[in-house]
C-alpha positions as CSV (number, residue, x, y, z in Angstrom):
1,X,117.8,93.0,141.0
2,X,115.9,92.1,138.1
3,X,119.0,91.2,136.1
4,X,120.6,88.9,139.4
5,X,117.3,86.9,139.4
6,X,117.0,86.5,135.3
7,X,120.8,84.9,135.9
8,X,119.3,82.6,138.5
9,X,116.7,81.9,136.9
10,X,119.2,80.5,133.7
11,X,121.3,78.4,136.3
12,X,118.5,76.5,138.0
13,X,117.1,76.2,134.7
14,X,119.9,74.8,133.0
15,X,120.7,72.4,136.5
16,X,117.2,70.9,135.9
17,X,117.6,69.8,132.4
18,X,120.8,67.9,132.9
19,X,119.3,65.8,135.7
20,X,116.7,64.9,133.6
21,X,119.1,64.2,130.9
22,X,120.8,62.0,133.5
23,X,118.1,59.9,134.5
24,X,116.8,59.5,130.8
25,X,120.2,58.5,129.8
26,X,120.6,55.8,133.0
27,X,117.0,54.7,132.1
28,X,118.1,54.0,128.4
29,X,121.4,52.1,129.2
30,X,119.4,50.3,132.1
31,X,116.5,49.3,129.7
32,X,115.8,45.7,128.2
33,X,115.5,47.0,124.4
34,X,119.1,48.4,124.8
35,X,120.8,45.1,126.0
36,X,118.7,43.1,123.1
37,X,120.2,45.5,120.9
38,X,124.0,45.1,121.6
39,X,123.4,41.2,122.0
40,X,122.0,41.4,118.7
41,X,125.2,42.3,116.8
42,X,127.0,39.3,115.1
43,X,130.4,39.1,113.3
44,X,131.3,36.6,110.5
45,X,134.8,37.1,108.6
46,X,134.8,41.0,109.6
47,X,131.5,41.8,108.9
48,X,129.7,43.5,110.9
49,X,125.9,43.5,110.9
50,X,123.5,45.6,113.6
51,X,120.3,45.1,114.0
52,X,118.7,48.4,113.9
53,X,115.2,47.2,114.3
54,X,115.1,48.8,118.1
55,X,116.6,52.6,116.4
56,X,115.2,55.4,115.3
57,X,114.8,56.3,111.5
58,X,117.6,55.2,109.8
59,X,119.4,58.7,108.4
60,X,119.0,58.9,104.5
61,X,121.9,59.4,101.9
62,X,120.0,62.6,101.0
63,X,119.2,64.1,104.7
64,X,123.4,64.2,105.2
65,X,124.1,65.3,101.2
66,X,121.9,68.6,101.5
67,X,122.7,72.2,101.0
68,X,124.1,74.1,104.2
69,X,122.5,77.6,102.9
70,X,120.2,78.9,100.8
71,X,120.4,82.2,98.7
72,X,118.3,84.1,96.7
73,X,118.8,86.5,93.5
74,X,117.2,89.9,93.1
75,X,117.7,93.2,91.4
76,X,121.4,92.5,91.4
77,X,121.6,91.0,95.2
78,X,122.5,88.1,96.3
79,X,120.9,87.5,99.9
80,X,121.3,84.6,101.9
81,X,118.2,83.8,103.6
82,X,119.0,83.2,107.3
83,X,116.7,82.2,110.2
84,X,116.9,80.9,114.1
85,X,113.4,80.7,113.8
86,X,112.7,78.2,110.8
87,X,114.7,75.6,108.9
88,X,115.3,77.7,105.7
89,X,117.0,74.5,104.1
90,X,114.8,72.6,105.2
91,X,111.5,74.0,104.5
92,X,112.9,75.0,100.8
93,X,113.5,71.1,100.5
94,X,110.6,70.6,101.5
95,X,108.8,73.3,99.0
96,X,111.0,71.2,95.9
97,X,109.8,67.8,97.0
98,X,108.0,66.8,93.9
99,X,110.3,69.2,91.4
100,X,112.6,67.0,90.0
101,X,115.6,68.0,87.0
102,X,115.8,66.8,83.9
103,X,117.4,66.6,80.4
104,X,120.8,67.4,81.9
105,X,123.3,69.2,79.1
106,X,127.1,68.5,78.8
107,X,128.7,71.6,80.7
108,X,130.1,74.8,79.7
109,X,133.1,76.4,80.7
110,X,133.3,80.1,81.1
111,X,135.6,82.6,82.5
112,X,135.6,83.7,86.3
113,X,133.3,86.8,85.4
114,X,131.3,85.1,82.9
115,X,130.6,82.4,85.7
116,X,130.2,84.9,88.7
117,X,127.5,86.9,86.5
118,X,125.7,83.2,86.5
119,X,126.0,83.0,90.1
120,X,124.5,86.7,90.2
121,X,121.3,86.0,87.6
122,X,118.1,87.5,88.6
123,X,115.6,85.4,90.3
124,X,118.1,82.6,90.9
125,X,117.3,80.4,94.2
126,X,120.9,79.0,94.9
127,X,121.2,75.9,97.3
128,X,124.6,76.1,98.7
129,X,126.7,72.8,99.5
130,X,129.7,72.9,101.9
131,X,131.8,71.6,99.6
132,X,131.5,69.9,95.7
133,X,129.5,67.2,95.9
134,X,127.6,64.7,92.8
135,X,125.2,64.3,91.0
136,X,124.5,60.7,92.9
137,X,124.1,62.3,95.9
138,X,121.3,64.1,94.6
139,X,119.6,61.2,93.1
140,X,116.1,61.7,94.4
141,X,115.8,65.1,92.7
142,X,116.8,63.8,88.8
143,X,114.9,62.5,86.5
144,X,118.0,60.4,84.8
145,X,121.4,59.5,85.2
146,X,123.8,62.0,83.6
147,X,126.6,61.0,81.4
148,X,129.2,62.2,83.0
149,X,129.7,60.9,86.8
150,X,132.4,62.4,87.9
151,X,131.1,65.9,87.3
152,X,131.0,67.9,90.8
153,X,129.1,71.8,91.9
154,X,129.5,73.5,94.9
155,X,125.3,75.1,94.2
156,X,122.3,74.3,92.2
157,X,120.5,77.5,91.2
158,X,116.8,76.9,90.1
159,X,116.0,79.7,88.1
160,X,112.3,80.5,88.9
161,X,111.7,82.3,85.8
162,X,113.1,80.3,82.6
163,X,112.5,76.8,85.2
164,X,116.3,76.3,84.1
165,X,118.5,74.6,87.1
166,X,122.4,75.2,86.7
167,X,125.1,72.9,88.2
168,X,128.0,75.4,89.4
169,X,131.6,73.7,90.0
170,X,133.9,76.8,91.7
171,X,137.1,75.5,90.4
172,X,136.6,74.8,87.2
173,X,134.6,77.7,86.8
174,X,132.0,74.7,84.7
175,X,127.8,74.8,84.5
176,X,126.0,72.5,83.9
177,X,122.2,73.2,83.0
178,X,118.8,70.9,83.0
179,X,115.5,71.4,82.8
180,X,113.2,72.2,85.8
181,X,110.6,70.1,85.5
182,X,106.7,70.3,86.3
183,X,106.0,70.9,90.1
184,X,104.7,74.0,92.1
185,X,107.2,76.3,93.3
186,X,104.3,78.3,95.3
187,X,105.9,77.3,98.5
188,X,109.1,78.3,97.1
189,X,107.9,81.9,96.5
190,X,106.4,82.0,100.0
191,X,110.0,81.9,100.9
192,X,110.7,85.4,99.8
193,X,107.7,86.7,101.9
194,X,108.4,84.5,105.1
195,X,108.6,87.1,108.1
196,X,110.8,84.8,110.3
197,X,113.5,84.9,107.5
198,X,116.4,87.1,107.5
199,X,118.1,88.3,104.2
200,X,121.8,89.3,104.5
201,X,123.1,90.2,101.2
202,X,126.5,88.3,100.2
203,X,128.9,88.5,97.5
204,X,130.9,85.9,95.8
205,X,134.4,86.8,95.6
206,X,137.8,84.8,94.0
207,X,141.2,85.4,96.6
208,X,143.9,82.8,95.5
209,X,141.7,80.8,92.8
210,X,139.1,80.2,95.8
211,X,135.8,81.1,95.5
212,X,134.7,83.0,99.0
213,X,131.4,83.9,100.5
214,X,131.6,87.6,101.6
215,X,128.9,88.9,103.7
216,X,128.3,92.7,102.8
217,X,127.7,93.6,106.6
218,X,128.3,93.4,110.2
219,X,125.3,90.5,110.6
220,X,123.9,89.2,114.6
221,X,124.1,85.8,114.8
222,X,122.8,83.9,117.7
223,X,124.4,82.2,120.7
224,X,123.3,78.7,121.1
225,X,124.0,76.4,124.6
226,X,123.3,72.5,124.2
227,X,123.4,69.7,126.4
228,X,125.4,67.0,124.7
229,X,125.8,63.3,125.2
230,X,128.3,60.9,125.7
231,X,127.7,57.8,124.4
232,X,129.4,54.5,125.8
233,X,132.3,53.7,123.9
234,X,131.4,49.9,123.9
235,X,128.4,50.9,121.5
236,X,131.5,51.7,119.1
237,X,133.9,49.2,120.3
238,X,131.2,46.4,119.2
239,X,130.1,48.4,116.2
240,X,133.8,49.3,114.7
241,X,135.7,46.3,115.8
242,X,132.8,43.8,115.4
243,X,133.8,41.8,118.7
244,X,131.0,38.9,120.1
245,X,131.0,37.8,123.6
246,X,131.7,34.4,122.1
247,X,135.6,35.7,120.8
248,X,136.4,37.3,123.6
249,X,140.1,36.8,123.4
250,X,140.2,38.9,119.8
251,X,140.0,41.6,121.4
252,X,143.0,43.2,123.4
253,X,142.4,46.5,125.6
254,X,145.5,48.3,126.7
255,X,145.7,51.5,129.3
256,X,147.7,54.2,128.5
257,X,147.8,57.8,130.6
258,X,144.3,59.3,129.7
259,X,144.1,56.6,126.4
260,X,142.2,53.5,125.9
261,X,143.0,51.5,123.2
262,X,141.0,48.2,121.7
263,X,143.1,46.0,119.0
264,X,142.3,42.8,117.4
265,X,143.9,40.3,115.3
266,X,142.2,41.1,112.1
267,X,144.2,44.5,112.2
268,X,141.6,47.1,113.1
269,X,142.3,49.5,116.2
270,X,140.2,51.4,118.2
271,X,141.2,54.4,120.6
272,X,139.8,56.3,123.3
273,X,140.6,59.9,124.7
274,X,138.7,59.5,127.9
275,X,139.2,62.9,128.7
276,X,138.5,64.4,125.6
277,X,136.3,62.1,124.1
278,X,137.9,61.6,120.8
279,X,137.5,58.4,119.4
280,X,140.4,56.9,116.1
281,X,139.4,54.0,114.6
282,X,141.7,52.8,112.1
283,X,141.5,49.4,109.6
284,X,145.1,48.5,109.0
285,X,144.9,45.8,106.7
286,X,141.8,47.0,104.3
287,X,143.6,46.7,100.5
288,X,141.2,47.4,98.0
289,X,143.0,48.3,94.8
290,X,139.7,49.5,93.5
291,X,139.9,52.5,95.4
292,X,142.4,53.8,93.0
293,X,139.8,54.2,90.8
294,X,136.9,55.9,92.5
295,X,135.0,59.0,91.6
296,X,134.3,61.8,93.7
297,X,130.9,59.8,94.0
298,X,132.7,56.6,95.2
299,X,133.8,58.3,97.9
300,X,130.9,60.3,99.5
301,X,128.9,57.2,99.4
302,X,131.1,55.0,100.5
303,X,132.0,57.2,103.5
304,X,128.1,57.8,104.2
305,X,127.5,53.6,104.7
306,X,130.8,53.8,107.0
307,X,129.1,57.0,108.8
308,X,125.5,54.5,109.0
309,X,127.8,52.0,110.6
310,X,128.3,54.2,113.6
311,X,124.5,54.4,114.7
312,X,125.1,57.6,115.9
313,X,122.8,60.9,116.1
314,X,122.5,62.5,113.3
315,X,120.0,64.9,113.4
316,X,121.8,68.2,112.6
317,X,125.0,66.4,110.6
318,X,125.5,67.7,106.7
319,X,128.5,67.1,104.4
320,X,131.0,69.5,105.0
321,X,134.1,68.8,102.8
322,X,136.1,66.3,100.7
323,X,140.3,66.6,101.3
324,X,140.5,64.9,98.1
325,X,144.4,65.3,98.7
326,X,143.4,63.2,102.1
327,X,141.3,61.2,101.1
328,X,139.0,62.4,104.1
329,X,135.1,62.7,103.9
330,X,134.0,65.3,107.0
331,X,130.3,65.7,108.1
332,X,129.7,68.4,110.6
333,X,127.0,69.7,113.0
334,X,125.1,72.6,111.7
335,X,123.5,74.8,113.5
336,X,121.4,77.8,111.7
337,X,123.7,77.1,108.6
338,X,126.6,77.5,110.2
339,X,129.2,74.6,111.0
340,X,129.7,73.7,114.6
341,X,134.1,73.1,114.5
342,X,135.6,71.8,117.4
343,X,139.4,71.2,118.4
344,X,137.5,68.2,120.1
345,X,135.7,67.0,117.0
346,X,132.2,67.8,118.8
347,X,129.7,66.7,115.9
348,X,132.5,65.8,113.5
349,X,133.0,62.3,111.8
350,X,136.2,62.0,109.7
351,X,135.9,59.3,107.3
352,X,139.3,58.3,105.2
353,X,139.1,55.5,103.0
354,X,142.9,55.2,101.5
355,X,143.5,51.8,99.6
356,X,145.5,50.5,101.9
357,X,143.8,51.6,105.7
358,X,140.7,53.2,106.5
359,X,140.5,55.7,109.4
360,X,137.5,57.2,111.0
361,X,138.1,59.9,113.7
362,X,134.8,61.6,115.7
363,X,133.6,62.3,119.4
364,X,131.7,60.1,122.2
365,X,130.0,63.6,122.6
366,X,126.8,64.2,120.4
367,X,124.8,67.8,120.5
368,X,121.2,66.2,121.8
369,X,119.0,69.5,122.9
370,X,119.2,72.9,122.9
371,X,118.4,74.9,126.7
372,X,118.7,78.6,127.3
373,X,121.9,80.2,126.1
374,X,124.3,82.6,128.0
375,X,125.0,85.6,127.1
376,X,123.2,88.2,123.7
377,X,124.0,87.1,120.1
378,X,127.3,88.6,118.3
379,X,127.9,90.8,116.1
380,X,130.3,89.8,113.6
381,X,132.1,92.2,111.3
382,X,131.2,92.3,107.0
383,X,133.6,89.6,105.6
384,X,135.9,92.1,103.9
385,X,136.6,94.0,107.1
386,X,138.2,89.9,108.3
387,X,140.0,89.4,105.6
388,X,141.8,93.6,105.9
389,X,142.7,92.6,109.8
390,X,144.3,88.6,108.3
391,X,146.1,91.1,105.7
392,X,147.3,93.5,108.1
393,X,148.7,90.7,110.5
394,X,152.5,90.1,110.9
395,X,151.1,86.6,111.9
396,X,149.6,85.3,108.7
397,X,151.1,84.3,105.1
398,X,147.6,85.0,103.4
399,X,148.4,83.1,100.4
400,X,147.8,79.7,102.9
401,X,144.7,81.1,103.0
402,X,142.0,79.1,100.9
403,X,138.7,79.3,102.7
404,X,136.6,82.3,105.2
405,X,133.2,81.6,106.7
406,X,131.0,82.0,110.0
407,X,130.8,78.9,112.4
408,X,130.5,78.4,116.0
409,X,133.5,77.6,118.3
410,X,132.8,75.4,121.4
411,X,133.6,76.2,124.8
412,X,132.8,74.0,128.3
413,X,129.7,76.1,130.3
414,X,130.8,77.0,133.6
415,X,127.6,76.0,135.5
416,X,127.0,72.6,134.1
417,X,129.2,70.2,133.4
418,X,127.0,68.3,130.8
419,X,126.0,71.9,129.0
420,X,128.2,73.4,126.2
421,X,128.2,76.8,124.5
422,X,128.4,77.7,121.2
423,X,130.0,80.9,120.2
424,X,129.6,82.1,116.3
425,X,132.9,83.1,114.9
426,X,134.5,84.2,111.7
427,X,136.8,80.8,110.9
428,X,139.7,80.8,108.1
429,X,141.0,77.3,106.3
430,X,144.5,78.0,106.9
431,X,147.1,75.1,105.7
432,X,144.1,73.2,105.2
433,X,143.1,73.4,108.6
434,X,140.0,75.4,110.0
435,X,140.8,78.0,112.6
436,X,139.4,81.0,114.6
437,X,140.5,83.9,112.5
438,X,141.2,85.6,116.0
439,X,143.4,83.1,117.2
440,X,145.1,83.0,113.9
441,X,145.7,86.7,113.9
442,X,147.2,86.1,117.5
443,X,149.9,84.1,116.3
444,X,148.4,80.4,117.3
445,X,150.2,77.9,115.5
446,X,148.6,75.6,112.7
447,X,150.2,72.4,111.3
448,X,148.4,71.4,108.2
């Protein structure tokens, strides 16, 4: 009986905080500020300026460009601090605010093992990136512009004993090192102490001249249920395409099945999925020879000013990954350190910039707040107990396989139409493509 009422008790519960969600979200789109806002876009020659004085906070280059996880070195362990209880990213930002890095050194190249033992050095606090990123992405924490630009690392390890900080690039198996310079770490040490944080030890591990994050054991990881927003495609329409009232015949619309697409006669496109949500904006007629020469920097922070563009909510979004192949910049939700990927692109912004066409590919939808979840947490298997089942399918050419980590999947709720669950997962980069390592073992097709 207990059990019937606790389930009744989540239904009703979750039924009230869409209808206020409802009439918050009529109350914004019915409200002055927000009609001042779209009239207050203008477009010259294809340029496109908002006026974000009614907006929140504008997002920061270095809120997106953050680490995704934090680790920690000791007596020959490597833990990952984890948490659904505090922002261990976050709050260890936070604890480094006034350390900065300094007197950067030219970088050394070492063998896999030689670079793995730097990886494992004791006391080493290891801020992990989803992919490589730059040096000019981390400009707020250096003390001077390196020589080389171009250089890239997947972590920075701060080594809270010799205050040396070490630059790791995977691939090229490369570290960098710098100075740690004068600040207190104190809040940093209260890390290792911090009650509310979990430490699951993890492994670094090469399979197929990738460097993969194995976690040592089966590990609980939470359910999460959100309510999500969709925002009114005209928000992007007048953003992407840069149309005025005042040129009204620029702009063509043109209704296909579920498909909605926006052209103009500058070349730019915009489509709608208007059952799915998924938005394509393409830019047909960019051609900027200069791209051809543009470092891995060029590229992130050029992709984050077309990711400001959109105005939308960015709260939990972090750089992901760089297809460097692609050309293709992708930011993802994250959620506990863990990447929210979607079929549906739910939290996802795609930003391509070739030289001859950009393309940016995300979702109307937007996680906004978090309500009571469905359902215990997981348990997921240790790492190396994934990768034995992906070897022992019939269903899998494991050399395609060049990436392994925890993220959740996303699934409709069956109570509230404006609610959506997320379910933590084991996901493999297979042909380039991310994919749940159970449907993959199932057979499910992937096209990279």
């Amino acid at each position: 009986m207990k059990s019937r009422f606790s389930g009744w008790f989540v239904h009703i519960l979750l039924i009230i905080v869409v209808l206020i969600s409802v009439i918050f979200t009529a109350l914004i789109w019915i409200t002055p500020s927000y009609l001042q806002r779209l009239t207050g876009v203008t477009t010259a020659k294809r340029e496109r300026i908002v006026d974000d004085s009614t907006t929140a906070d504008k997002v920061k280059l270095a809120d997106i460009y953050r680490p995704v996880s934090v680790g920690l070195n000791e007596r020959n362990k490597t833990m990952q601090l984890m948490s659904n209880q505090v922002d261990v990213v976050a709050t260890t930002l936070e604890a480094l605010a006034k350390v900065r890095f300094s007197n950067i050194e030219d970088p050394r190249s070492l063998s896999k093992q030689e670079y793995l033992n730097y990886l494992k050095k004791d006391q080493l606090l290891l801020l992990n990136y989803g992919d490589k990123t730059s040096f000019g992405a981390i400009k707020s924490l250096l003390t001077e512009t390196p020589k080389d630009k171009t250089y890239t690392f997947e972590h920075i390890g701060l080594d809270l004993k010799g205050k040396q900080v070490y630059f790791f690039n995977d691939d090229q198996t490369e570290v960098y090192t710098a100075k740690l310079g004068k600040g207190d770490l104190t809040q940093v040490e209260k890390l290792k102490t911090n009650e509310n944080i979990k430490r699951v030890p993890v492994t670094y591990r090469y399979k197929n001249d990738d460097l993969l994050q194995y976690y040592d054991e089966a590990l609980s990881v939470p359910r999460y249920s959100y309510l999500y927003n969709r925002e009114n495609i005209g928000m992007y329409v007048t953003r992407l395409l840069g149309t005025e009232k005042s040129n009204p015949a620029s702009l063509t619309t043109r209704e296909q099945g579920e498909q909605t697409t926006y052209t103009d006669d500058s070349g730019q496109k915009l489509s709608v999925n208007n059952k799915t949500g998924l938005i394509t904006y393409t830019d047909y007629l960019t051609n900027d020879t200069a791209r051809q020469n543009w470092t891995w920097n060029s590229y992130l922070t050029n992709a984050f000013s077309d990711l400001e563009q959109l105005g939308a909510n960015l709260n939990d979004v972090k750089y992901s990954e760089f297809d460097e192949q692609e050309k293709n910049v992708i930011y993802r939700s994250y959620i506990d350190g863990f990447p929210v990927i979607s079929d549906r692109d739910y939290g996802t912004y795609q930003i391509q910039n070739r030289v001859r066409n950009k393309k940016i590919v995300f979702s109307q939808c937007s996680l906004q707040v978090p309500v009571p979840a469905a359902g215990k947490a997981v348990t997921l298997p240790a790492t190396k107990d994934v990768v034995k089942e992906l070897e022992a399918s019939q269903q899998v050419e494991v050399p395609k396989i060049s990436g392994i980590q925890i993220g959740y999947s996303v699934s409709q709720n069956s109570t509230a139409s404006l609610v959506i669950d997320l379910t933590p997962t084991y996901f493999v980069k297979y042909n380039s493509v991310w994919i749940n390592y159970e449907d993959l073992i199932n057979g499910k097709k992937v096209e990279g």
